[in-house]
Structures are given as C-alpha cells and as structure tokens.
C-alpha positions as a Markdown table, in Angstrom:
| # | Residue | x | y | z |
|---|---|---|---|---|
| 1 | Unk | -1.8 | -105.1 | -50.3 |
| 2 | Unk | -2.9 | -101.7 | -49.4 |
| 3 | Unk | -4.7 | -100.4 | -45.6 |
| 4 | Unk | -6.3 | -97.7 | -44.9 |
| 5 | Unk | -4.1 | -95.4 | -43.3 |
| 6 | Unk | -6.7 | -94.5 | -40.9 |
| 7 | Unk | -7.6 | -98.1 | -39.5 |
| 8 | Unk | -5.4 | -100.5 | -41.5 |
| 9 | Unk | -8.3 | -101.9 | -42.9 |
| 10 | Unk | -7.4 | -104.2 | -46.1 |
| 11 | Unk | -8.6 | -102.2 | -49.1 |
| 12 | Unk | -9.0 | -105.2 | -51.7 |
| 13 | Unk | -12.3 | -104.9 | -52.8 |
| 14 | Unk | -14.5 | -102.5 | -55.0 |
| 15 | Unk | -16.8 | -102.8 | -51.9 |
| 16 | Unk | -14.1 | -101.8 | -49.4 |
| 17 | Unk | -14.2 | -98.0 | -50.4 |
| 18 | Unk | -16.6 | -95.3 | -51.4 |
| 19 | Unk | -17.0 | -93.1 | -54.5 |
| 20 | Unk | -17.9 | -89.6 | -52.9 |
| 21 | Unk | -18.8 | -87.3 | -55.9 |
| 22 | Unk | -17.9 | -83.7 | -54.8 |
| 23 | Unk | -19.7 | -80.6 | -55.9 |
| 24 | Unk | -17.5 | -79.0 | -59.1 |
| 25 | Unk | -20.0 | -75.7 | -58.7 |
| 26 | Unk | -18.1 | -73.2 | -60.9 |
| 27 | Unk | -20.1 | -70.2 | -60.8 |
| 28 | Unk | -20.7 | -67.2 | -63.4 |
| 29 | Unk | -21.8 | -68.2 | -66.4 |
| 30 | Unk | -20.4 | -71.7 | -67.5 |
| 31 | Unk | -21.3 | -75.0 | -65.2 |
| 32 | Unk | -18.1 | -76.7 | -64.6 |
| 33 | Unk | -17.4 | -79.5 | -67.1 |
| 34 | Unk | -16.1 | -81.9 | -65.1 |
| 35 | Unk | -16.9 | -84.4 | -61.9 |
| 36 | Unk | -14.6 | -84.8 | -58.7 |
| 37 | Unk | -14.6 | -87.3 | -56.6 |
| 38 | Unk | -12.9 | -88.7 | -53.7 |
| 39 | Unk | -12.4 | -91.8 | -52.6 |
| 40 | Unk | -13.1 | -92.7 | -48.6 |
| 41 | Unk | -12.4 | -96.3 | -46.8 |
| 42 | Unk | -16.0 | -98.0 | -46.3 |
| 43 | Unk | -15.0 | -99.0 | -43.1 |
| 44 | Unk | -13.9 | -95.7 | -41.1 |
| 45 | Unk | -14.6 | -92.9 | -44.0 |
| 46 | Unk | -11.0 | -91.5 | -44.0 |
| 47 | Unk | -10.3 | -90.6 | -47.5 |
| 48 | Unk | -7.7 | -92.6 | -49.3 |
| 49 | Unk | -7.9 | -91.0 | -52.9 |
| 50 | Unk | -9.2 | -88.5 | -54.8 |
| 51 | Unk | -9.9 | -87.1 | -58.9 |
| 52 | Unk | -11.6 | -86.2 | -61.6 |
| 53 | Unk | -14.2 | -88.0 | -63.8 |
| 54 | Unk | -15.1 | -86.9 | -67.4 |
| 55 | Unk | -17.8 | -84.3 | -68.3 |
| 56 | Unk | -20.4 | -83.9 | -66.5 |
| 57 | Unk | -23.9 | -83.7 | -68.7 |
C-alpha cells in the first residue's frame, strides 16, 4: 500500500491523486515537444510523483 508522505493518506485509487500538467515553455524558436507533469495527493496537494508524457500537438 502506498501514503502520502505528507498526510499518510492511502493512495489506492486513480481518484486519490492529481495529474498537474506543468508548463514545458522552451523558448527561441522550437515549442517544446514534450508534456510534464507531476503528480500531487488529492487530499493535501503534496506532490508524490512526477514525468513526462509524449509529444505535445
């Protein structure tokens, strides 16, 4: 089983965290090609996780 190490919250469920798309803002010419993420305990927000998704259209 895994808790939150925030607020030992039970983190079982899809439902039980948040998918928090970050800003992948490269700059200059080219837009960045991916998406990052992280991912944050619905109950107290403290994030448990993090990474990158594929390309972004």
């Amino acid at each position: 089983m895994v808790h939150c190490p925030e607020c030992e919250s039970d983190l079982v469920d899809e439902s039980d965290v948040e998918f928090v798309e970050m800003d992948a803002a490269a700059g200059g010419l080219f837009a960045a090609s991916k998406r990052f993420y992280v991912v944050a305990c619905a109950e107290c927000g403290a994030a448990v996780g993090g990474g990158v998704a594929g390309a972004k259209a």
